[in-house]
C-alpha positions as CSV (number, residue, x, y, z in Angstrom):
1,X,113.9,123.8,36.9
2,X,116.8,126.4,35.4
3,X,119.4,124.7,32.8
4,X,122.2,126.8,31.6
5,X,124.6,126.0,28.5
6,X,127.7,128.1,28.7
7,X,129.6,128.0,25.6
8,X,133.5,130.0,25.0
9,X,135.5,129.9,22.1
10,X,138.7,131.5,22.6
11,X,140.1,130.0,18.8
12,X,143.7,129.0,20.0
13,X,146.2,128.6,17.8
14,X,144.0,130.1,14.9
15,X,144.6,133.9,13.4
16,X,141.5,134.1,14.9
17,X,142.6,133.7,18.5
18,X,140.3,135.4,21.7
19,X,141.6,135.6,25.6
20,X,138.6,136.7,27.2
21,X,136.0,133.7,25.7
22,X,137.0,131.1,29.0
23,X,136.8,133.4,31.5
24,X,133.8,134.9,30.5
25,X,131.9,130.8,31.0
26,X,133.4,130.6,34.4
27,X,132.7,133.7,36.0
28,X,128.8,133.7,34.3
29,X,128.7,130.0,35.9
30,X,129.8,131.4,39.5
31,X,126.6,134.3,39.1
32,X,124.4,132.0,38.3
33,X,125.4,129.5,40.6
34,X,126.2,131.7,43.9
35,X,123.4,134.6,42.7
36,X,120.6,133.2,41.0
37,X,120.6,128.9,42.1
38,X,121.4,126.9,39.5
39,X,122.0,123.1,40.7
40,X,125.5,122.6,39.0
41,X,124.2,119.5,37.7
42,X,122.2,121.2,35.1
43,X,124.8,123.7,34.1
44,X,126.8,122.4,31.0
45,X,130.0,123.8,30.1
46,X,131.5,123.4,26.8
47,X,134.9,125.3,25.8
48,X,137.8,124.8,23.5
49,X,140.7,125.0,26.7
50,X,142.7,122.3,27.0
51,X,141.1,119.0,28.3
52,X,137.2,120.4,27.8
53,X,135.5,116.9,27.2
54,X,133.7,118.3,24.6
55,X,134.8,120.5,21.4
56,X,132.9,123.8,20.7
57,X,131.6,122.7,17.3
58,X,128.6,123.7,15.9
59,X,126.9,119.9,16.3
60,X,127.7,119.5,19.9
61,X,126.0,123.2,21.0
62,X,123.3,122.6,19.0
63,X,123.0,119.6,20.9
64,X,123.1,121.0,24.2
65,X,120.5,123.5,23.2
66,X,117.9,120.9,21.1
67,X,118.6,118.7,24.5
68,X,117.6,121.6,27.0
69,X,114.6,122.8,25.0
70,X,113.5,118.9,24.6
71,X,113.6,119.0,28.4
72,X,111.9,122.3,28.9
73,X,108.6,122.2,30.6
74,X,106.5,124.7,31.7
75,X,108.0,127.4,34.1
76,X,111.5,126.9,33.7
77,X,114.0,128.9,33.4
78,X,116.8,128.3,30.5
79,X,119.9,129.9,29.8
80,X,122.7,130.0,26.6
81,X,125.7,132.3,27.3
82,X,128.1,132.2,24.1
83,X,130.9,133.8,24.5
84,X,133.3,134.4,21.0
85,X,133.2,135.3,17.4
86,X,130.2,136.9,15.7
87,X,129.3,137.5,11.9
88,X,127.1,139.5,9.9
89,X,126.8,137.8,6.7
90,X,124.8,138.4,3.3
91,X,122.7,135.5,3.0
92,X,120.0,137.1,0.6
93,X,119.8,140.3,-1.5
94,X,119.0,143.0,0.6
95,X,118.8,140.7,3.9
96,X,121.9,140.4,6.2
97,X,121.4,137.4,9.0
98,X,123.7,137.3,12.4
99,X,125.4,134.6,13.1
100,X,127.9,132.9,15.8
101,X,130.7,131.4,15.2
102,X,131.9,127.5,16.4
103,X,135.3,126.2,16.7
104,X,134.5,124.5,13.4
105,X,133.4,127.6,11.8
106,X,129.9,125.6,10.9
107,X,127.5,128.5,12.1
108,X,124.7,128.8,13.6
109,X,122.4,131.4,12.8
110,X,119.7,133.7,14.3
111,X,117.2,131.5,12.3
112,X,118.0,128.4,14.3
113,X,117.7,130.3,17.5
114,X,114.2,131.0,16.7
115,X,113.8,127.6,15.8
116,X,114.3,126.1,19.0
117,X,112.5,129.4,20.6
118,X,109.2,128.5,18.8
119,X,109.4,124.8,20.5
120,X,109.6,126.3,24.0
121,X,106.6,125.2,26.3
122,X,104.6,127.8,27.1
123,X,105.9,129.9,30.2
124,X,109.2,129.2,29.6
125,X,112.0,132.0,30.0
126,X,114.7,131.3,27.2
127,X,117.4,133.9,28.0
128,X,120.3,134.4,25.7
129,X,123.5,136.0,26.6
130,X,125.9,136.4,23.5
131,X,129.4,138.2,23.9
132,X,130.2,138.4,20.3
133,X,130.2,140.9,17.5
134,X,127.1,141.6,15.9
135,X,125.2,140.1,18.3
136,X,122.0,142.6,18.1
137,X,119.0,140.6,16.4
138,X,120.3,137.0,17.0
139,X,116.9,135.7,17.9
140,X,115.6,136.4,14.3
141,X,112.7,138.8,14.4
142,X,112.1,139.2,18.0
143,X,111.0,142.8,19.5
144,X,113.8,145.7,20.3
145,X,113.1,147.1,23.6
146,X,117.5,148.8,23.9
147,X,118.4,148.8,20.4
148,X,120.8,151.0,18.3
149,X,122.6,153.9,19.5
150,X,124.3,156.2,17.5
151,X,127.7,157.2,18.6
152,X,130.8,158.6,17.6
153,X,134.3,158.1,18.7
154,X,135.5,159.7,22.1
155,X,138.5,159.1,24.3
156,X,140.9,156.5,24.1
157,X,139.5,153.3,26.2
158,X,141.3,153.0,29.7
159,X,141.9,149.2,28.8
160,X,143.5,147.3,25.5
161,X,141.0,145.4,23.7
162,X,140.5,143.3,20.3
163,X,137.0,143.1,18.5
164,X,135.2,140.0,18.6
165,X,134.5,139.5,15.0
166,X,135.8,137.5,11.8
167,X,134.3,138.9,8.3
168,X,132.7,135.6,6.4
169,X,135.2,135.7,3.7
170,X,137.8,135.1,6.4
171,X,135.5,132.4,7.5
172,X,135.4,130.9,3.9
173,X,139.1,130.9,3.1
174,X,140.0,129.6,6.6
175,X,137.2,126.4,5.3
176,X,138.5,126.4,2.4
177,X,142.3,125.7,4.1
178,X,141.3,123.3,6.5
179,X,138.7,121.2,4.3
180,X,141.2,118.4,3.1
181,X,142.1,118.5,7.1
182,X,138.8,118.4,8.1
183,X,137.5,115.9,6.1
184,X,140.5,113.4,6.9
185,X,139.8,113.6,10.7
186,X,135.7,113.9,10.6
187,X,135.2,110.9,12.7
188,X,137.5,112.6,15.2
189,X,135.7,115.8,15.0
190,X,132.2,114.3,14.7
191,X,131.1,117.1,12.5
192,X,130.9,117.4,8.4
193,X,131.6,121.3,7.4
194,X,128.6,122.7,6.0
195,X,126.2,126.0,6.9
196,X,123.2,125.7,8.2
197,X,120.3,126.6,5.9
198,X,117.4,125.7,9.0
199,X,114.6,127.9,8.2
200,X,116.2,130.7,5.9
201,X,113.4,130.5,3.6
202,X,110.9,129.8,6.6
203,X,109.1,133.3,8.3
204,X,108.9,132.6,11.6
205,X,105.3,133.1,13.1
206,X,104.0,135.9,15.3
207,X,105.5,136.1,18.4
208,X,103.9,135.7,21.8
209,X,104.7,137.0,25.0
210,X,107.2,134.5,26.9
211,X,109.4,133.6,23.6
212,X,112.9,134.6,23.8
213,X,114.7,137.6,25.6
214,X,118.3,138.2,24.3
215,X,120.7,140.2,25.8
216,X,123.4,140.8,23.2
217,X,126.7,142.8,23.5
218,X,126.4,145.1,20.8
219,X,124.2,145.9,18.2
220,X,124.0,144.3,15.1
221,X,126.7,146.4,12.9
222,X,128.9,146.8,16.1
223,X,131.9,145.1,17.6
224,X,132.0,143.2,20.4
225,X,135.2,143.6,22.4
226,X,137.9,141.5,24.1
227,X,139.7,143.0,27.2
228,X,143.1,142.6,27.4
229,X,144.0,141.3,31.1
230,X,144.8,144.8,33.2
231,X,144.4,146.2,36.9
232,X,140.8,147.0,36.1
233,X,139.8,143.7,35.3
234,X,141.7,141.9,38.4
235,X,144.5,140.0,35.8
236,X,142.5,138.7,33.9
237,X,141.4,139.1,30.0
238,X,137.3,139.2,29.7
239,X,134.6,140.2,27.0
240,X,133.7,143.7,28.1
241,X,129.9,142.7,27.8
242,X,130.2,139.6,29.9
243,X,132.8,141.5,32.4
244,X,130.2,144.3,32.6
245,X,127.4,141.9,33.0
246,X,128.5,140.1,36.4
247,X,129.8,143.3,37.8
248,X,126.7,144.8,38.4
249,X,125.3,141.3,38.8
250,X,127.7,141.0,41.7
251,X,127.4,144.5,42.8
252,X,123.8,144.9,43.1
253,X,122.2,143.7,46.5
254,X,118.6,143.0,45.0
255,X,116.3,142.4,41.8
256,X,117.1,143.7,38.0
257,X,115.0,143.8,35.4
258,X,115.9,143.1,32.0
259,X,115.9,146.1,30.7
260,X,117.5,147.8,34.2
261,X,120.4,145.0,33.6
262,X,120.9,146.0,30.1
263,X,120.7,150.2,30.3
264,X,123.6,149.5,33.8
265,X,125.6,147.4,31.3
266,X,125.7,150.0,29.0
267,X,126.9,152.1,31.3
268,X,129.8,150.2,32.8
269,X,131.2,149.9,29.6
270,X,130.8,153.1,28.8
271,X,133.0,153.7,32.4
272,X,135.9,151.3,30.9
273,X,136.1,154.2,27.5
274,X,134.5,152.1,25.2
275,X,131.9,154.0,23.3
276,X,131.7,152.3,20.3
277,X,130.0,149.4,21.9
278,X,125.7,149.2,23.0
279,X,124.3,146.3,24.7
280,X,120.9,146.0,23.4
281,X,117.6,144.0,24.7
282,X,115.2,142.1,22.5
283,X,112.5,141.0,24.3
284,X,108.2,141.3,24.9
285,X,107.2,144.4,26.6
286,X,106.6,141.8,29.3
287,X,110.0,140.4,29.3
288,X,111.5,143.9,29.5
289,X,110.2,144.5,33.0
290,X,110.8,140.9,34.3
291,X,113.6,140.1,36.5
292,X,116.9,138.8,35.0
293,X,116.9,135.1,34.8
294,X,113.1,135.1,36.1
295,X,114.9,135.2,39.5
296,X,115.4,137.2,42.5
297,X,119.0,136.8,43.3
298,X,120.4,135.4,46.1
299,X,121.4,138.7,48.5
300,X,124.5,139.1,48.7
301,X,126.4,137.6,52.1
302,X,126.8,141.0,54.9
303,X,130.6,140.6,55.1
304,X,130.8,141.2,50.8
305,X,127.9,143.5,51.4
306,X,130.0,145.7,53.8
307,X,132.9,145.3,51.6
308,X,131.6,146.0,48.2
309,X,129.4,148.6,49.7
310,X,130.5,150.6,52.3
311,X,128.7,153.3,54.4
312,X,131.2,156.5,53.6
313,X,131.8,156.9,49.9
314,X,133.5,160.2,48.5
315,X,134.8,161.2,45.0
316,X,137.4,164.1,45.0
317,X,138.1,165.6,41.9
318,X,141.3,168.8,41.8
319,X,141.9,170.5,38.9
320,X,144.8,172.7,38.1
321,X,144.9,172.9,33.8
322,X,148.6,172.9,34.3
323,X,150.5,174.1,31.0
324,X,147.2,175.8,29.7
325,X,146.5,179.6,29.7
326,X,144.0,178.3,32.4
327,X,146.3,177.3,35.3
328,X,144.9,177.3,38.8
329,X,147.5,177.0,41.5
330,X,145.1,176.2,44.5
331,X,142.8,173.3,43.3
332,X,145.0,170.0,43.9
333,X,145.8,171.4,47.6
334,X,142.2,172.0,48.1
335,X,141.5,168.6,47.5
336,X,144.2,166.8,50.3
337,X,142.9,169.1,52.7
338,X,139.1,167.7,51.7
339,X,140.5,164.1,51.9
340,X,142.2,164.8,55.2
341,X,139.1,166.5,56.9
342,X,136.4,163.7,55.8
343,X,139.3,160.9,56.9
344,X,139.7,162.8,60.5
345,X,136.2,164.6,61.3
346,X,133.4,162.6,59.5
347,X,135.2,159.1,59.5
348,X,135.6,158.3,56.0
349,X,137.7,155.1,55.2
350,X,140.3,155.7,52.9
351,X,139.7,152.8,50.6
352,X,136.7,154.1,49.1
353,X,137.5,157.9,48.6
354,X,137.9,158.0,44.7
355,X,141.0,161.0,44.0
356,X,140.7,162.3,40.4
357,X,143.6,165.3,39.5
358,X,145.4,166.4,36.8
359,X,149.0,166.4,38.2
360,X,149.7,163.1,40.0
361,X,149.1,163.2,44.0
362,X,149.6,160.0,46.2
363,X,146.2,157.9,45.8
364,X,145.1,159.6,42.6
365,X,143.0,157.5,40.5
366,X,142.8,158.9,37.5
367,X,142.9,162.1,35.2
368,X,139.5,163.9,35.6
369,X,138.4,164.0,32.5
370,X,134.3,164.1,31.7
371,X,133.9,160.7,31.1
372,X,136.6,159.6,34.5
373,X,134.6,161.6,36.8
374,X,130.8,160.5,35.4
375,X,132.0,157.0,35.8
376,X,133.4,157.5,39.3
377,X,130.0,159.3,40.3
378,X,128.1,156.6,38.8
379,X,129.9,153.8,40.5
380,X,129.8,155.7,43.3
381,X,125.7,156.1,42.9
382,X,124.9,152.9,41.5
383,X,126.1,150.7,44.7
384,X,124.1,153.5,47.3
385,X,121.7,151.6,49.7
386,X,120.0,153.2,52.1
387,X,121.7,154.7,54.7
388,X,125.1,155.3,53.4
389,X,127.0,158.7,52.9
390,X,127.7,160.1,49.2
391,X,130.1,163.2,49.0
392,X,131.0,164.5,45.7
393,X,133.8,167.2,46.0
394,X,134.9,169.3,43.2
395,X,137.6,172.1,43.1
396,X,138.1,173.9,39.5
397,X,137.0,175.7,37.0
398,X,133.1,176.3,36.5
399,X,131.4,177.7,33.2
400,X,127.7,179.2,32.1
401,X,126.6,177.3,29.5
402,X,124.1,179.6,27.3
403,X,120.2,177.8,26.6
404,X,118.2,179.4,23.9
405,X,114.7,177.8,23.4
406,X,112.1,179.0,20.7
407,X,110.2,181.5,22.2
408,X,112.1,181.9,26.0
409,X,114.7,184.0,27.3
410,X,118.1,183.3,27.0
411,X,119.4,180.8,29.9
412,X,122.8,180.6,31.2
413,X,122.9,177.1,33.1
414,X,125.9,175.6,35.3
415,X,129.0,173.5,35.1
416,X,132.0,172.2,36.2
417,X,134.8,172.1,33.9
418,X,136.9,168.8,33.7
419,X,140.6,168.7,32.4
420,X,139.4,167.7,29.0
421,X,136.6,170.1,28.6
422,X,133.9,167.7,28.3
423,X,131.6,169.8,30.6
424,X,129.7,168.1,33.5
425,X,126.2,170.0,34.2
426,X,123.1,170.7,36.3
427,X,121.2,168.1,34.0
428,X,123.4,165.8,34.6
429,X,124.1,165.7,38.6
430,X,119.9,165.8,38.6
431,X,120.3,162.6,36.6
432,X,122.7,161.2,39.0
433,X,120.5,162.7,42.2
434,X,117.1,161.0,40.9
435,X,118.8,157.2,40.4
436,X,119.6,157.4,44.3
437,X,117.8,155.0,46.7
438,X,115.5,156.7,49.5
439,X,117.4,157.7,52.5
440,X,120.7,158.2,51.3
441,X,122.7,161.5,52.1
442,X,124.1,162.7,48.7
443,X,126.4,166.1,48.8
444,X,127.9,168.0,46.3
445,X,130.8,170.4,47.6
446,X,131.9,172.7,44.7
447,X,134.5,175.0,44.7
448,X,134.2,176.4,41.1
449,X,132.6,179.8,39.4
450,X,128.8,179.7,38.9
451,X,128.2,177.0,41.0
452,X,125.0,178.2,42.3
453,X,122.5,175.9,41.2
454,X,124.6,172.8,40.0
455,X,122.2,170.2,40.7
456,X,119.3,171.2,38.4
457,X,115.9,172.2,39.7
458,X,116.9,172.1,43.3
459,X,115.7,174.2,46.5
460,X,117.3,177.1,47.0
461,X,118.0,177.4,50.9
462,X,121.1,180.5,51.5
463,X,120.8,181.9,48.1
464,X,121.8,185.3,46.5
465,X,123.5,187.8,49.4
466,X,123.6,191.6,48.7
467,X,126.0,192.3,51.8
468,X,129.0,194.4,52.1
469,X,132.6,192.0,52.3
470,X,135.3,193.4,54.1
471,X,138.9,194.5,52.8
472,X,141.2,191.7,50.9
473,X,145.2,191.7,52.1
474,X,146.9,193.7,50.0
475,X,149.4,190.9,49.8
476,X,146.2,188.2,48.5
477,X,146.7,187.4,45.0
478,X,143.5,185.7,43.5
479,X,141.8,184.8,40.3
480,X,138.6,183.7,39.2
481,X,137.8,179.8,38.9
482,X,135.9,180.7,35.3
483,X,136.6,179.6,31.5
484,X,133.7,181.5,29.7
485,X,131.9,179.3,27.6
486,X,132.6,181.0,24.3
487,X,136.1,180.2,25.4
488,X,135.5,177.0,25.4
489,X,133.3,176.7,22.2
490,X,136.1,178.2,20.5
491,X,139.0,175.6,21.9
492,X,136.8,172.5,20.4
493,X,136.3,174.4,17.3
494,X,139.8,174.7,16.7
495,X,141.0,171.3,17.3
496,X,138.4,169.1,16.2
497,X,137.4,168.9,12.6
498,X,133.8,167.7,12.8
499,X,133.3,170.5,15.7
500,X,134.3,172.9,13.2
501,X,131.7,171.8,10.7
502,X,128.6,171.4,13.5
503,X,125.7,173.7,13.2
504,X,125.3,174.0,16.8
505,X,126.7,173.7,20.1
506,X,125.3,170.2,20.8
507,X,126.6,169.3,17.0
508,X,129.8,170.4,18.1
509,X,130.5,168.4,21.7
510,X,128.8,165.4,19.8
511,X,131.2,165.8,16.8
512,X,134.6,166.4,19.5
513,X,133.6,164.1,22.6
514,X,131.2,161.5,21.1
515,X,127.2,161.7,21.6
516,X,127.4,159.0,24.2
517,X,129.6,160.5,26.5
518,X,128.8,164.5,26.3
519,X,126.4,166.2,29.1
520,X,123.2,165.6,28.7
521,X,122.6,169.3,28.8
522,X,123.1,168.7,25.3
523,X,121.3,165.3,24.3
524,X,117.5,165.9,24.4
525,X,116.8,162.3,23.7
526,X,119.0,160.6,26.5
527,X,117.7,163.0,29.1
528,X,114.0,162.3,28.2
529,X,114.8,158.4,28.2
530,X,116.0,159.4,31.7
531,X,112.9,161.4,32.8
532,X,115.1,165.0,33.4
533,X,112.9,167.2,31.0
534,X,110.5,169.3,32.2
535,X,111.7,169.0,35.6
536,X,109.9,170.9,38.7
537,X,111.6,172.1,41.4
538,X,111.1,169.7,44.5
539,X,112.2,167.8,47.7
540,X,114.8,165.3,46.9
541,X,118.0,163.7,48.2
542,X,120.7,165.9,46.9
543,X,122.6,168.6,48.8
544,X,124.5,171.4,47.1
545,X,127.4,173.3,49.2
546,X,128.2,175.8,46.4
547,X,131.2,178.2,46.2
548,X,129.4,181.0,44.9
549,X,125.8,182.3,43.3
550,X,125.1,181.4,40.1
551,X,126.5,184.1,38.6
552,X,129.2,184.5,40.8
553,X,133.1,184.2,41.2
554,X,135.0,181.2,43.0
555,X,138.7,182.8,44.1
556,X,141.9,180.9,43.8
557,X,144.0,182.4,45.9
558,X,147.8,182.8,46.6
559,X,148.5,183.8,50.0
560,X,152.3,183.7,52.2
561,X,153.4,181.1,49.6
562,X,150.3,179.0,50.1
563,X,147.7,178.2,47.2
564,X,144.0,177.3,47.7
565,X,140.4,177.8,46.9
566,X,139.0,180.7,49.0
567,X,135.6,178.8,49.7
568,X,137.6,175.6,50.7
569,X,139.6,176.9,52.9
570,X,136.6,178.6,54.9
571,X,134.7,175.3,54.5
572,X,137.8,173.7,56.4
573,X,138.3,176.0,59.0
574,X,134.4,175.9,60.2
575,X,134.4,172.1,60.0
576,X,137.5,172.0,62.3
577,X,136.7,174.9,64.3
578,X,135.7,173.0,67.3
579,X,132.1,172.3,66.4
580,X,130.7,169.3,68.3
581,X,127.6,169.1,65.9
582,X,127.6,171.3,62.4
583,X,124.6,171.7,60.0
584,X,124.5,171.6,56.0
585,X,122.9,175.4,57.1
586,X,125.7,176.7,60.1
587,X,128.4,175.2,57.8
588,X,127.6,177.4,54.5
589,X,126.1,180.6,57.1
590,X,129.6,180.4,58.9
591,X,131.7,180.0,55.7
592,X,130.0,183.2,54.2
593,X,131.3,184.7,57.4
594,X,134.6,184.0,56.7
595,X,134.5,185.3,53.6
596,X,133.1,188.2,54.4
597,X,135.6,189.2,57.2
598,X,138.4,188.2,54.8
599,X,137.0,190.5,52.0
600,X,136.1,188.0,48.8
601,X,133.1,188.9,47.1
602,X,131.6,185.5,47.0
603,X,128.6,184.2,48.4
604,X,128.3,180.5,48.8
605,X,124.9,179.0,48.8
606,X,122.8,176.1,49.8
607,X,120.4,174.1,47.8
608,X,118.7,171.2,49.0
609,X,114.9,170.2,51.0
610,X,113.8,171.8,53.6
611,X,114.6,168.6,56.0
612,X,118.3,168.2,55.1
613,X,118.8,172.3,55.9
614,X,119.2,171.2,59.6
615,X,120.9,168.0,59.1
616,X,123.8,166.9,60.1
617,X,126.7,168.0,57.4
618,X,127.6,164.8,55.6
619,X,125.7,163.0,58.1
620,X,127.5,163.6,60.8
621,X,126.2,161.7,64.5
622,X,127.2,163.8,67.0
C-alpha cells in the first residue's frame, strides 16, 4: 500500500508569513496521484489555508505520521512532504539538531523522525520530502549520499524569493507573546506549547538498509527559499525545492532514482539563479539507486508527451557586447537568419526555439549570460528522447583558455564567450553531449574564434586546411570574433574583489561567478562526479559545425550596409541553395568553398562519428 502525509504551513497573519507552503501540498499531491498511484483515500492533507479541517500543529502531524507508521506493513511505500519553516537550533554544547517548524511553533525534531523510522517494518520505503531551511540531516544520523556543496554567490536569481527560515530566538519570543493566548484557548487548539525532548539523550541504533531516505531542500546551514509568484512559475508562488521537484517529475517520461531526482533538482534550481541553495540525499547506498517513491511512474499521456517534448528543439544564442570595447555588429542578425532557416528548411516549430541575445529581438528569451545559456541547454538536453532533433547555435565571441598540468605541455582549450564572461567550454558541451539518450541528433553550430574542437574529445572529420583563399572586397570590413583570455582574466580581476585576491585562474571565476555556476573546465571535482576526466576520444552523439580551426579566426563582417558572421552566412546560403538532401559533411565541404572564393581565411571544420559524417544535417528526411 503507499500513504502520503502532505503537510504546508504558509504562517498567515504571523511576521513569519510564507506564499509558496499551499501550493507546494497540492501540486506534490497531483505527482503522486497522476505519476506514481496513490489511491486519494490514503493521501492526507493537512494545511493552515482557510477551512483546512485540521490545524498544522505539531500534535496533529505527529499524528498523521505515528498513525501511518502504525499501519505500515511490509512493502509499502510511505511518504511525508513538509512544506514551511525550518530551524537549526543549539540543543547541546557542541551539537546543533534540525528541526521543522508547526503552526504552533511546538517542533519536531530530527530525533523524532528517527523515532518513528526505527518502528518501520522491515522493507518499508519511508521517504521524506522537506521544503524548509535547514532541512539537510532531518532524519538524525542517517547516511549522506548529495550532501554539502560549497558555493559562493553568483548572479542575481531570475525570480524574487524569501528564505524559509525563522532563527529559534524568534521562535521563543513569538511563544513567549502568545503563551497567555495560547493557554486560554488550548482546548480549541488541542495542543499544550512545549518542545519535544523524544530521544535527545537516546543514540539511535545502527542503521540498516531500508530505513529512511530524505530528500531535503538544502543543506543543513542553508536556506530554503520561497518563490515569489512570476511568469516562470505559471502565477503562482512555490518553494523552489518543491517547484523543482515536480518539474522534472512531470517532465521526465520514465524511472528516477533517488539520487538521479536529487542531482536534476539541483540543477533546476540552479537554472532559476539560485546558487545559494543544494538539495541533498540521505539515504543507504541501496536507497540511492532505488527509484523515487519505490515506483515506476505512470508514463506520461502522448498528447503531454508531444507537448512537453517535442521532436525539433533549438537554442540560439547572438551576441553583440554592445557598449563594450568588444562590439560585434553581425551576431544578432546571424541569429534571425538561423531561426528563419530551421523554421522554413528543417521544420522547426517556433514554440520551442529558445532565443538568447544581448540587445532585445522579437522572441528573445533572455540575456545570454553563462548561467542563461547552460540552463537553456540543459533543459533543452534533459527532456531528449530518442529520436528528437537538438540544435545548439551560437554566434559571438570565442576564447583559448590556457591548461598547464604538472609535467605536460601548455594547452590552449576552447570556448564561447557569453555577455557576462562566464565562459562556456569543451568540458562542458562533452558534459552536456554524454547525458543524451541513444539515438538523438545533437548539433552544435558555432560561429565564434577557436571553435575547432568545442565539444571535448570529439572526432575530428574536415579538420585543419592549408589551402590558398581568394581575394576579400576591398569594400569588406571585418573583425575577428576573439577576446584573448588574458583579456578576460584581467576584466574579472579588476571588478571583483575576491578575483583579485585568487591564486589561480579557477580561484578567480570561483571568487567572481560562484563555484557552482563557472565551467567545469575549471572545477576538477564536479567534472569527475560527472565522469568527463580522462576522457578518450570516441563515437558519440554530438556534432560540431565549427566556424573555424582551433586556432583560427571567425569574421564579423560589414558588407553594403549589411552585418553578419562570415561562416553563417555561407552556412545559409548552402542550406538554401537548392539542395534536395545536404550532409553534416557537403554542408561544412561547401561552406569552406564559399569562403574560399570570397577570400576569408577561415576554415570551418567537422567533428563528430564516422556515422553522422553522411547524415542528414540536423536530421533532415529528404
Amino acid at each position: 500500500m503507499k500513504t502520503a502525509l502532505l503537510v504546508g504551513c504558509n504562517y498567515p497573519n504571523t511576521p513569519y508569513e510564507l506564499k509558496g507552503c499551499i501550493n507546494d501540498v497540492h501540486a506534490m499531491r497531483d505527482v503522486i496521484l497522476k505519476r506514481f498511484n496513490f489511491d486519494p483515500q490514503h493521501v492526507e492533507l493537512i494545511t493552515d489555508e482557510p477551512g483546512s479541517p485540521k490545524k498544522t500543529t505539531r500534535a496533529n502531524i505527529m499524528a498523521g505520521l505515528e498513525e501511518m507508521v502504525k499501519e505500515a506493513k511490509e512493502g509499502d511505500v510511505l511518504l511525508f512532504h513538509f512544506s514551511g519553516h525550518g530551524v537549526e537550533a543549539d540543543m547541546k554544547p557542541g551539537r546543533k539538531d534540525d528541526a521543522i517548524v508547526p503552526c504552533d511553533l511546538n517542533l519536531i525534531y530530527d530525533v523524532d523522525i528517527r523515532h518513528l523510522i526505527e518502528q518501520l517494518p522491515k522493507e518499508t520505503s519511508f521517504t521524506i520530502v522537506s521544503d524548509s531551511c535547514h532541512s539537510g540531516g532531518l532524519i538524525d544520523k542517517e547516511k549522506e549520499q548529495i550532501g554539502p556543496h560549497s558555493t559562493l554567490r553568483g548572479i542575481a536569481p531570475s525570480v524574487d524569493a524569501r528564505k524559509r527560515g525563522i532563527s529559534l530566538e524568534s521562535i521563543h519570543q513569538g511563544l513567549q507573546t502568545a503563551a497567555n493566548v495560547i493557554n486560554a484557548a488550548s482546548d480549541v487548539l488541542g495542543t499544550t506549547v512545549a518542545f519535544s525532548t523524544t530521544g535527545l539523550d537516546i543514540e539511535p541504533r545502527s542503521l540498516t538498509e531500508d530505513e529512511g531516505i530524505l530528500l531535503s531542500g538544502c543543506q543543513a546551514d542553508e536556506l530554503s527559499l520561497d518563490l515569489e509568484p512570476s511568469d516562470k512559475t505559471q502565477g503562482k508562488a512555490y518553494g523552489a525545492f518543491t517547484y523543482s521537484l515536480q518539474k522534472i517529475i512531470n517532465e521526465t517520461n520514465g524511472t528516477l532514482t533517488n539520487k538521479q531526482l536529487v542531482m536534476n533538482v539541483r540543477d533546476e534550481i540552479t537554472s532559476l539563479g539560485f546558487h545559494e541553495q543544494h538539495p541533498c540525499l540521505y539515504c543507504s547506498d541501496k536507497n540511492a539507486g532505488t527509484a523515487f517513491l519505490a515506483t515506476i511512474p505512470t508514463p506520461l499521456a502522448l498528447p503531454m508527451i508531444n507537448e512537453l517534448v517535442p521532436k525539433k528543439k533549438a537554442v540560439l544564442v547572438g551576441c553583440n557586447y554592445p557598449r563594450t570595447p568588444y562590439n560585434l555588429k553581425g551576431c544578432i542578425n546571424d541569429l534571425e537568419n538561423i531561426r528563419m532557416l530551421i523554421m522554413k528548411r528543417f521544420n522547426f516549430d517556433q514554440r520551442f526555439i529558445k532565443v538568447l541575445t544581448d540587445n532585445y529581438i522579437q522572441g528573445s528569451w533572455d540575456m545570454p549570460t553563462g548561467i542563461k545559456i547552460k540552463a537553456a541547454l540543459y533543459e533543452m538536453v534533459r527532456t531528449a528522447r530518442p529520436g528528437d532533433v537538438l540544435f545548439f547555435y551560437f554566434s559571438g565571441h570565442g576564447t583559448a583558455v590556457p591548461v598547464l598540468k604538472p609535467g605536460q605541455p601548455l594547452r590552449l582549450d576552447e570556448a564561447i564567450v557569453p555577455c557576462d564572461f562566464n565562459l562556456i567550454t569543451d568540458v562542458d558541451f562533452r558534459g552536456l553531449v554524454n547525458q543524451l539518450p541513444n539515438k538523438v541528433n545533437f548539433t552544435i553550430l558555432s560561429d565564434s574564434c577557436h571553435s575547432g574542437g568545442l565539444i571535448d574529445k570529439e572526432e575530428e572529420q574536415i579538420g585543419p586546411n592549408t589551402l590558398r583563399k581568394g581575394e576579400k572586397s576591398p569594400e569588406c570590413i571585418t573583425r575577428g570574433k576573439s577576446i584573448e583570455f588574458p583579456v578576460i582574466h584581467e576584466i574579472i580581476d579588476l571588478v571583483s574583489d575576491a578575483a583579485h585576491q585568487a591564486t589561480n585562474i579557477a580561484e578567480q571565476f570561483f571568487g567572481f561567478f560562484g563555484r557552482d555556476i563557472v565551467s567545469l573546465k575549471f572545477n576538477d571535482e564536479a567534472a569527475k562526479q560527472k565522469g568527463l576526466l580522462g576522457l578518450r576520444p570516441h563515437e558519440d552523439k554530438g556534432i560540431l559545425v565549427s566556424g573555424c580551426e582551433a586556432y583560427e579566426t571567425s569574421f564579423d563582417v560589414v558588407l553594403d550596409g549589411k552585418s553578419y558572421g562570415a561562416f553563417t552566412d555561407a552556412e545559409v546560403k548552402v542550406s538554401m541553395g537548392g539542395y534536395v538532401k545536404m550532409s553534416n559533411k557537403d554542408l561544412v565541404t561547401k561552406a569552406r568553398d564559399i569562403l574560399k572564393q570570397n577570400g576569408f581565411d577561415q576554415s570551418p571544420c567537422l567533428y563528430c562519428s564516422n556515422a553522422d559524417l553522411d547524415a542528414d544535417f540536423l536530421g533532415e528526411v529528404a
